[in-house]
Structure formats: structure tokens, C-alpha cells
C-alpha positions as CSV (number, residue, x, y, z in Angstrom):
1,X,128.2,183.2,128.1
2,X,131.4,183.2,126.3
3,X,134.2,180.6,127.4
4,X,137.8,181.2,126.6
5,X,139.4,177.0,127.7
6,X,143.1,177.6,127.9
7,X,144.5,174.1,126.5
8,X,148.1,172.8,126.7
9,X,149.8,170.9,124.3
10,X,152.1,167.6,124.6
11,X,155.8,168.2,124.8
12,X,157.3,166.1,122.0
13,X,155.6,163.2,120.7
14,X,153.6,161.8,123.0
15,X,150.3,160.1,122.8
16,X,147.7,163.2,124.5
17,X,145.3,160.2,126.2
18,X,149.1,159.6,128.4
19,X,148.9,163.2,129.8
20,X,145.6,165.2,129.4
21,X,142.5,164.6,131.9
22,X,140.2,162.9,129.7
23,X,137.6,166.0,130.2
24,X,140.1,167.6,127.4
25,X,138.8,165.3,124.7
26,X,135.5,166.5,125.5
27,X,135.8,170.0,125.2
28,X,138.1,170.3,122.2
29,X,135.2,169.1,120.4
30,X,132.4,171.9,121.9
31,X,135.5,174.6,120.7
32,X,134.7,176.1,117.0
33,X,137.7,178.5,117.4
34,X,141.3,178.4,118.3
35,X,143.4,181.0,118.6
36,X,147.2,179.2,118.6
37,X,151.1,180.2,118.0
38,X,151.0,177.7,114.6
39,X,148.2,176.3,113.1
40,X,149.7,173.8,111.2
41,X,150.9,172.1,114.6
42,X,147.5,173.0,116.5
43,X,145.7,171.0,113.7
44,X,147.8,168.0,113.4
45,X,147.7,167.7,117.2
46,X,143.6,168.2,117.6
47,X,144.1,165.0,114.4
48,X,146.0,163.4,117.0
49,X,143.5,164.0,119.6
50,X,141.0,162.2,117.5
51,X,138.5,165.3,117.4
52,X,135.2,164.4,115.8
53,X,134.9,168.0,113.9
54,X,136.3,168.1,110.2
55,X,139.4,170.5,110.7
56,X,137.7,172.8,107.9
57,X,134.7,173.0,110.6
58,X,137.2,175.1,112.5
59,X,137.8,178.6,112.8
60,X,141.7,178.9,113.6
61,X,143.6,182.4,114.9
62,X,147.3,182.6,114.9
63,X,149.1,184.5,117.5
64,X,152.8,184.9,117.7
65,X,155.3,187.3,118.6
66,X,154.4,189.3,115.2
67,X,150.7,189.2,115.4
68,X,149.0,191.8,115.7
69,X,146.7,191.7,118.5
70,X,144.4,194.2,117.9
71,X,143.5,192.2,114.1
72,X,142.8,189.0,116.5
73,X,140.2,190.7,119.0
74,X,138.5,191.8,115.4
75,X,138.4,188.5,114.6
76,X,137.4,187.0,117.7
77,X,134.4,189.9,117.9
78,X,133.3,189.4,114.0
79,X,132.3,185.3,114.8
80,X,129.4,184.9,117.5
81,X,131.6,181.8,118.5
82,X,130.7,180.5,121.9
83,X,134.0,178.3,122.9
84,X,137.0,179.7,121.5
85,X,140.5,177.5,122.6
86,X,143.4,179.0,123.3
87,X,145.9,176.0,122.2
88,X,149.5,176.7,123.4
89,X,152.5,175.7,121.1
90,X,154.0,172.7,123.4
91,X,153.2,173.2,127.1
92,X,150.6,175.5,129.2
93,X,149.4,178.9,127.5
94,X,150.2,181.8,129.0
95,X,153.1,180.6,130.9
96,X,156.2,181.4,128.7
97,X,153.9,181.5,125.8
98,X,151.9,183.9,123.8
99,X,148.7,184.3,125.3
100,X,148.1,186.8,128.2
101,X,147.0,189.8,126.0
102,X,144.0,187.6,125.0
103,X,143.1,186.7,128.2
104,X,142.9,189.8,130.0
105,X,140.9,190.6,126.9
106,X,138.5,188.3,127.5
107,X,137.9,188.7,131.5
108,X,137.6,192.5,130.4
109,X,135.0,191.6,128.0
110,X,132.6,188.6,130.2
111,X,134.4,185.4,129.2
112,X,134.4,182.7,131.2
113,X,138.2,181.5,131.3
114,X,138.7,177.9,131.8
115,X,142.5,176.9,132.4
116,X,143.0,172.8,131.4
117,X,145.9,171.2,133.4
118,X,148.6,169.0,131.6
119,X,152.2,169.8,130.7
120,X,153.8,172.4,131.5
121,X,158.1,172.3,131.0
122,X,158.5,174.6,133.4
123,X,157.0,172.6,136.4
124,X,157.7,169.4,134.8
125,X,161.9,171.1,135.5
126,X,160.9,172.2,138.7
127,X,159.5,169.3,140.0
128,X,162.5,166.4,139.0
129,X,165.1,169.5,140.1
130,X,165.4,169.0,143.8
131,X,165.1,172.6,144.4
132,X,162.5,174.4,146.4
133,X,159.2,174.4,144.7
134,X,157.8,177.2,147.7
135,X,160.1,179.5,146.7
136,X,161.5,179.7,143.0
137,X,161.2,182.4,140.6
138,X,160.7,182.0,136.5
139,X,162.8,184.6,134.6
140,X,161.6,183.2,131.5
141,X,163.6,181.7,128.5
142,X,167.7,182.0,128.4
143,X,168.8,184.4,125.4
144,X,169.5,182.4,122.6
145,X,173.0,184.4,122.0
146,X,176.1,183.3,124.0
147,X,176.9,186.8,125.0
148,X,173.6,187.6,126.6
149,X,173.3,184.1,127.4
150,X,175.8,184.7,130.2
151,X,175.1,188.3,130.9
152,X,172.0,187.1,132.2
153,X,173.2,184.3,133.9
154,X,175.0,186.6,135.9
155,X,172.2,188.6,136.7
156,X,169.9,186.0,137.7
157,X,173.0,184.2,140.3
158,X,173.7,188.1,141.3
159,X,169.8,188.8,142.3
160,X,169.6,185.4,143.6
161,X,172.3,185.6,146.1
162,X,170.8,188.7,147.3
163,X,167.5,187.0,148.6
């Protein structure tokens, strides 16, 4: 059977061994593919991780905003890969992150999907914020532009006083 792990990445620079299980060092060296937002920054981090493969040994995907993702499934179907990695960015993958499509791809097509725990901003925020952590909901990332930056500030205090 096919396994898709789902692997965060440290948030800044931060030794790994600090804040991944130690099971994570194991299976980033079974993986012979990852599929990743950058791949410059997912192969200086597995260096950093002290994996035992050769970096050329390894079959690396990008996925980004501008992927295509129908050119990754290809490429994920033409290799008889066992353990493919999906390696997020800085964080958890899926979660404010590229990612999903892939997933739902691969529990449509027999994966075994195998989420690693470690960093993740978003809970790392909720949990130092005080606020409730049983009811909280994640509108994703603030526009970067003032305008809308406040537009949706509104919106989010508007639906939130409604509740």
C-alpha cells in the first residue's frame, strides 16, 4: 500500500530534534518523494534533519498556488514510489497551506495518509492567546493590502458578534 506522511516543517530556525517526535527522523528516510511549496527550502531542511539519503536520491514535487495540479497527480502516478512526503512550507500541511487537493487525491486513490504532529502557527497562536480553544474559528491569512486588510477585519468582528 501507498502512504502519503503529511510532515510539518519548523517555524524559523530552530533545531527539528527541539520539536518533532523523534518517529519523524525515521520516516523521512523510508520517503523517496516529496511533494513541497519550495524545494530549495524542503531540501535544506531534510540536510538539517540529518537524512541518510543523498538529496539527488530524491524525487521532489513542487506545489504552490500556481501549480498545476493535475501535472503533479501525473507525476505522482508515472513513479511506483511507495512513501511520498507531503513537506509543508513552515508549519502543518494542509492547514493554511497548499496541500488538500493532494490528499483527497490520494484517499480517493488507496493511500494510506499518515498526518506527523509538530508545529503548527495557528495553534501554537491559539494556545499562548487566552482565548477559547473549544470554540474558535480560522478564517485563514489577513489580506496583505491595507484596504482589504480592514474590510475583512470588519467582517470577521461583524460575524463574530453575531454568534
Amino acid at each position: 500500500m501507498k502512504k502519503l506522511f503529511l510532515l510539518p516543517m519548523t517555524l524559523g530556525d530552530i533545531n527539528p530534534e527541539i520539536v518533532l517526535p523523534s518517529i519523524y527522523f525515521e520516516i523521512i528516510n523510508e520517503i523517496e518523494c516529496y511533494i513541497t511549496e519550495n524545494i530549495r527550502t524542503a531540501r535544506r531542511f531534510l540536510l538539517k534533519c540529518n537524512i541518510k539519503k543523498t538529496i539527488d536520491e530524491i524525487r521532489f514535487l513542487s506545489i504552490d498556488k500556481h501549480s498545476n495540479f493535475e501535472n503533479i497527480i501525473t507525476e505522482i502516478s508515472a513513479f511506483n514510489y511507495k512513501n511520498f512526503g507531503l513537506l509543508s512550507e513552515a508549519g502543518a500541511p494542509c492547514v493554511a497551506d497548499p496541500g488538500s487537493n493532494i490528499v483527497l487525491w490520494a484517499h480517493y486513490h488507496g493511500f494510506k495518509i499518515i498526518p506527523i504532529t509538530g508545529p503548527s502557527s495557528i495553534l501554537l497562536a491559539l494556545m499562548a492567546s487566552g482565548l477559547n480553544g473549544q470554540n474558535f474559528v480560522f478564517h485563514g491569512y489577513l489580506p496583505v493590502k491595507k484596504n482589504e486588510r480592514i474590510r475583512k477585519i470588519k467582517q470577521i468582528e461583524r460575524e463574530s458578534q453575531q454568534k
